[in-house]
Backbone as ProteinMPNN parsed JSONL, in Angstrom:
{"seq_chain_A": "XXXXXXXXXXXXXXXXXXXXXXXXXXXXXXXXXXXXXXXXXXXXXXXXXXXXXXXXXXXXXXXXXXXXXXXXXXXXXXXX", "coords_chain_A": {"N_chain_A": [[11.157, -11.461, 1.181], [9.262, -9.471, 2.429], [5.392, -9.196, 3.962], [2.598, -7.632, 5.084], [-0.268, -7.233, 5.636], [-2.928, -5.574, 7.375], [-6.062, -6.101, 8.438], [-8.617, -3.196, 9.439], [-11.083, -3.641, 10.267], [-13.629, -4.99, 7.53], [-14.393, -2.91, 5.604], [-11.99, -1.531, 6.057], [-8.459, -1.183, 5.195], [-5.254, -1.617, 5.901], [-1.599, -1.472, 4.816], [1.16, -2.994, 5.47], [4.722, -2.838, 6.067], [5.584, -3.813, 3.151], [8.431, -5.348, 1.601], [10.648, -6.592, -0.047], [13.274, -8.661, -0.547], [16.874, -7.692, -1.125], [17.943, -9.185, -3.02], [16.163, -10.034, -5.163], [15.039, -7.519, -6.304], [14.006, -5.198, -8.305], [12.11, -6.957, -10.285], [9.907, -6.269, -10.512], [8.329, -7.367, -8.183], [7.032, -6.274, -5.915], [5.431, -4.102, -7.305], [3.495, -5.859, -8.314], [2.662, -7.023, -5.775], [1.747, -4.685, -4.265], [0.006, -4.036, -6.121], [-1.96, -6.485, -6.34], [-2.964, -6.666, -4.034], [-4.107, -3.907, -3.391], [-6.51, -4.535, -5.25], [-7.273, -6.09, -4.17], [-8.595, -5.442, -2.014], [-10.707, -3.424, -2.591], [-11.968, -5.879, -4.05], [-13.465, -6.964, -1.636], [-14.771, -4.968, -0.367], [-13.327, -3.334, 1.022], [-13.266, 0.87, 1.913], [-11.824, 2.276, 1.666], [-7.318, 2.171, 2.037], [-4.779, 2.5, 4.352], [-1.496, 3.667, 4.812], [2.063, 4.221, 5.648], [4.981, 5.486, 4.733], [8.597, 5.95, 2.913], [9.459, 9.133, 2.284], [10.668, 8.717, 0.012], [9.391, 6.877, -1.115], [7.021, 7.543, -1.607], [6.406, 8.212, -4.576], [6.077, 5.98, -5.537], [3.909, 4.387, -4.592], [2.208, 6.482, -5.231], [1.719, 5.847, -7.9], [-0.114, 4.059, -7.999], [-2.545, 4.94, -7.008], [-2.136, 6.127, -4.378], [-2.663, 8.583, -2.448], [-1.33, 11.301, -0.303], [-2.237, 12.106, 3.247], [-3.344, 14.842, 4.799], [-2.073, 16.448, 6.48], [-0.286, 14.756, 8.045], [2.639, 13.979, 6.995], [3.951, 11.688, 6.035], [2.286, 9.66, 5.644], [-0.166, 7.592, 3.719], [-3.288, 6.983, 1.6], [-5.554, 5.463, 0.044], [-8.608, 5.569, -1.749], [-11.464, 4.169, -2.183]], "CA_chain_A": [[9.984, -10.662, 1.02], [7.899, -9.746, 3.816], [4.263, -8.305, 3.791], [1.835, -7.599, 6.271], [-1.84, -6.332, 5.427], [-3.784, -5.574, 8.762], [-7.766, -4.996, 8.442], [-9.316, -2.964, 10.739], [-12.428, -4.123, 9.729], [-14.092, -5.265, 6.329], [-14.287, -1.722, 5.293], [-10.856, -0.384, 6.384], [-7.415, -1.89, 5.087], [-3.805, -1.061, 6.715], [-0.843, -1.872, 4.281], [2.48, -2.356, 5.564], [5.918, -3.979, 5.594], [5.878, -4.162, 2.165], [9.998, -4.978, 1.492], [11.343, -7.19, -1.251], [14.703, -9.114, -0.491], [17.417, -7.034, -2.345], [18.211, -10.024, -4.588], [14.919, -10.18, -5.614], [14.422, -6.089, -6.586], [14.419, -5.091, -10.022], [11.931, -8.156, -11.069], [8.594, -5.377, -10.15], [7.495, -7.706, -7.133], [6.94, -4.845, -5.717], [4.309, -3.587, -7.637], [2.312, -7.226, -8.366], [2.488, -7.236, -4.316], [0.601, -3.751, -3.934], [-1.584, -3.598, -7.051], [-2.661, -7.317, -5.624], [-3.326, -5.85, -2.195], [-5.049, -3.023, -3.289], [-7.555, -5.076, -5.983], [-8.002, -7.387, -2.931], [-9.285, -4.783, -1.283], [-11.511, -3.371, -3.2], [-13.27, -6.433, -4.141], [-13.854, -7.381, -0.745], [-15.344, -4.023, -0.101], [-13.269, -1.879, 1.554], [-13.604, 2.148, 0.958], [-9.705, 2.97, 1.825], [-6.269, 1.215, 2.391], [-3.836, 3.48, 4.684], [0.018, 3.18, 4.785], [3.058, 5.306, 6.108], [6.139, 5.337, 3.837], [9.354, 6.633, 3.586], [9.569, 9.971, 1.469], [11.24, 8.532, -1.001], [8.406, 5.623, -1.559], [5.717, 8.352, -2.259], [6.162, 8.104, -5.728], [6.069, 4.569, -5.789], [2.567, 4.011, -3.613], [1.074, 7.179, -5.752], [1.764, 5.575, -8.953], [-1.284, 3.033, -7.713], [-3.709, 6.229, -6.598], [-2.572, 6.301, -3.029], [-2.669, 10.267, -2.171], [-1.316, 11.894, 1.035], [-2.878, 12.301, 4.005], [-3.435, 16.068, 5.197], [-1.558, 17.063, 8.413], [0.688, 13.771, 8.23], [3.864, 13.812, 5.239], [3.95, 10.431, 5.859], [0.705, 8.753, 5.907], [-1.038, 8.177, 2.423], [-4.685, 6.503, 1.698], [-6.729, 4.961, -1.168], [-9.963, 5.463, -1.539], [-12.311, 3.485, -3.47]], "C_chain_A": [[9.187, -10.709, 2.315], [6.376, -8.945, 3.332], [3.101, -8.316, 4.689], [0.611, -6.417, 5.86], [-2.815, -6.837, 6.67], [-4.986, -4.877, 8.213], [-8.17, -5.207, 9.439], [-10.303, -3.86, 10.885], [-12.499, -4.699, 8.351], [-13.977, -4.503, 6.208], [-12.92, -1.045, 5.165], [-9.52, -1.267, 6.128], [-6.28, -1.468, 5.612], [-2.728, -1.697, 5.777], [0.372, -1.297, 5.321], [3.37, -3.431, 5.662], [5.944, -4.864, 4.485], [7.537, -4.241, 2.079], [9.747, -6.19, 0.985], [13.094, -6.984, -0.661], [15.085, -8.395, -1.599], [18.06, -7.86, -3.383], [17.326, -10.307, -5.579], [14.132, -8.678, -6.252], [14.509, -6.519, -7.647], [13.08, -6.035, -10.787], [10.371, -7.58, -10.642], [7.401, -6.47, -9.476], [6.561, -6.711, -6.434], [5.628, -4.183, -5.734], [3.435, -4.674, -7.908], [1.768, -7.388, -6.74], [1.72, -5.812, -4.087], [-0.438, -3.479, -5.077], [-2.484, -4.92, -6.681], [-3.681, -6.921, -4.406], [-4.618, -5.088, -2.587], [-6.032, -3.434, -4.479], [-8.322, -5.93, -4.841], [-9.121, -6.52, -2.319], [-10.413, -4.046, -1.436], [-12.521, -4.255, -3.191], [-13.928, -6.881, -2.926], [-14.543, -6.49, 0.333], [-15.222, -2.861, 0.479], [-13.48, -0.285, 0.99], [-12.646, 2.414, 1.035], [-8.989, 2.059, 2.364], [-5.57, 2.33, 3.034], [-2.755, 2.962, 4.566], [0.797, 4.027, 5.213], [3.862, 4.634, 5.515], [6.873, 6.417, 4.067], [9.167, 7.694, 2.21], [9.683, 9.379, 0.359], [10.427, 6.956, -1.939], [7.52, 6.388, -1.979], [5.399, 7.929, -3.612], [5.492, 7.157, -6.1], [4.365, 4.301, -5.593], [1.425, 5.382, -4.88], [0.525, 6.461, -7.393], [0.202, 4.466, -8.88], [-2.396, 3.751, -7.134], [-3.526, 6.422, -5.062], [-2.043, 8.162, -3.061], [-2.239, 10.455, -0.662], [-2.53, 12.397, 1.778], [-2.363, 13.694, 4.459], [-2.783, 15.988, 6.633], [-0.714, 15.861, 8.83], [1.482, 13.168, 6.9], [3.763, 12.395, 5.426], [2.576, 9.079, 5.085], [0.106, 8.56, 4.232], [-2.192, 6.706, 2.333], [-4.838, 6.512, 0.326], [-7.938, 5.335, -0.752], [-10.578, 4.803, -2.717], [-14.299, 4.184, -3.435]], "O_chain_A": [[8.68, -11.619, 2.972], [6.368, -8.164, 2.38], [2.738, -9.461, 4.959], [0.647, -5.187, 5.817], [-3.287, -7.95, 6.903], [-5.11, -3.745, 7.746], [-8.29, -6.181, 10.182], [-10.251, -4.81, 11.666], [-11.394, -4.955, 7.873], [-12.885, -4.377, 6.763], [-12.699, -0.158, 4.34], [-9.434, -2.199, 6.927], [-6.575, -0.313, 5.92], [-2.907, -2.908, 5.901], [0.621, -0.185, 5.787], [3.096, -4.614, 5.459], [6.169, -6.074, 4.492], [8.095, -3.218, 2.475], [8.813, -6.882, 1.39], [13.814, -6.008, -0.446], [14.444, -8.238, -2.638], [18.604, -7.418, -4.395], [17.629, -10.754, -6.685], [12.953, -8.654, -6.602], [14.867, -7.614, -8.08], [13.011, -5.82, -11.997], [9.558, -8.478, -10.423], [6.222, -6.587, -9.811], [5.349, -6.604, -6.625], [4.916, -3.813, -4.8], [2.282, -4.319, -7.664], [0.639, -7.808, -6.49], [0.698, -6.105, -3.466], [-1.483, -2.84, -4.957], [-3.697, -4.715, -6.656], [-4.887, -6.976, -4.169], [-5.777, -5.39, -2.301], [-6.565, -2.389, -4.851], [-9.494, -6.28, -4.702], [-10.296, -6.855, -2.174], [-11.174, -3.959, -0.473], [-13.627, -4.034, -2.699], [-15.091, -7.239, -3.111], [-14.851, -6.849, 1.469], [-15.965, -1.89, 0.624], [-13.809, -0.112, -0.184], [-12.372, 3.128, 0.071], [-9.49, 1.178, 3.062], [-5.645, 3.35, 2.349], [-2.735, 1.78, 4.221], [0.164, 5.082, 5.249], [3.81, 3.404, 5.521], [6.61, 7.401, 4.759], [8.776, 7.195, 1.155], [8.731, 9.485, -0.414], [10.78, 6.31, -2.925], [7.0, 5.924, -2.994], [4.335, 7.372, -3.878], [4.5, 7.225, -6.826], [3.69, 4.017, -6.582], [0.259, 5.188, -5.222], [-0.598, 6.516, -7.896], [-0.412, 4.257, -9.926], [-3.301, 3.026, -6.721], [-4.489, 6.809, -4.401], [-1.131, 8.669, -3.714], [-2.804, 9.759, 0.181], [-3.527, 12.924, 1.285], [-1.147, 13.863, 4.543], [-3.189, 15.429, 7.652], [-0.371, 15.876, 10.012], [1.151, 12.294, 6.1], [3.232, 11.954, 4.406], [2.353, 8.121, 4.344], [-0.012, 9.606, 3.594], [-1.957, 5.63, 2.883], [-4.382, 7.352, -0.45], [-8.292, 5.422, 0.423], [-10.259, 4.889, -3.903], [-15.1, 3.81, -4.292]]}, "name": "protein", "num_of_chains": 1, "seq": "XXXXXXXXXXXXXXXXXXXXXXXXXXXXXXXXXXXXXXXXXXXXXXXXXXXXXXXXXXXXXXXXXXXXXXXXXXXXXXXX"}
């Protein structure tokens, strides 16, 4: 498992290198590791978390309210 949450600031969160060893899928690390993240973040006041994913993660990241970013397919943001 790796994971790497960079804040800009107090205000501004950066998620990334979320990845789960593939012996370890299946067991919805996964999602305890970004709905963590993004409660963290919240209470500690930020107003948005950004992230870039691969297409095929969209789903995954929206299922937790992150929404695309306008003018970049990749990119998608929380807001609180």
């Amino acid at each position: 498992m790796n994971l790497t949450l960079c804040w800009y600031n107090v205000q501004r969160g950066r998620l990334e290198d979320v990845v789960v060893s593939e012996e370890y899928r299946g067991r919805q690390l996964g999602k305890l590791i970004v709905s963590t993240i993004t409660l963290l973040a919240k209470k500690v006041g930020c107003y948005k978390i950004g992230l870039d994913c691969k297409d095929s993660m969209k789903a995954f990241y929206n299922s937790f309210g992150y929404a695309g970013e306008k003018g970049n397919d990749n990119t998608m943001i929380i807001r609180f």
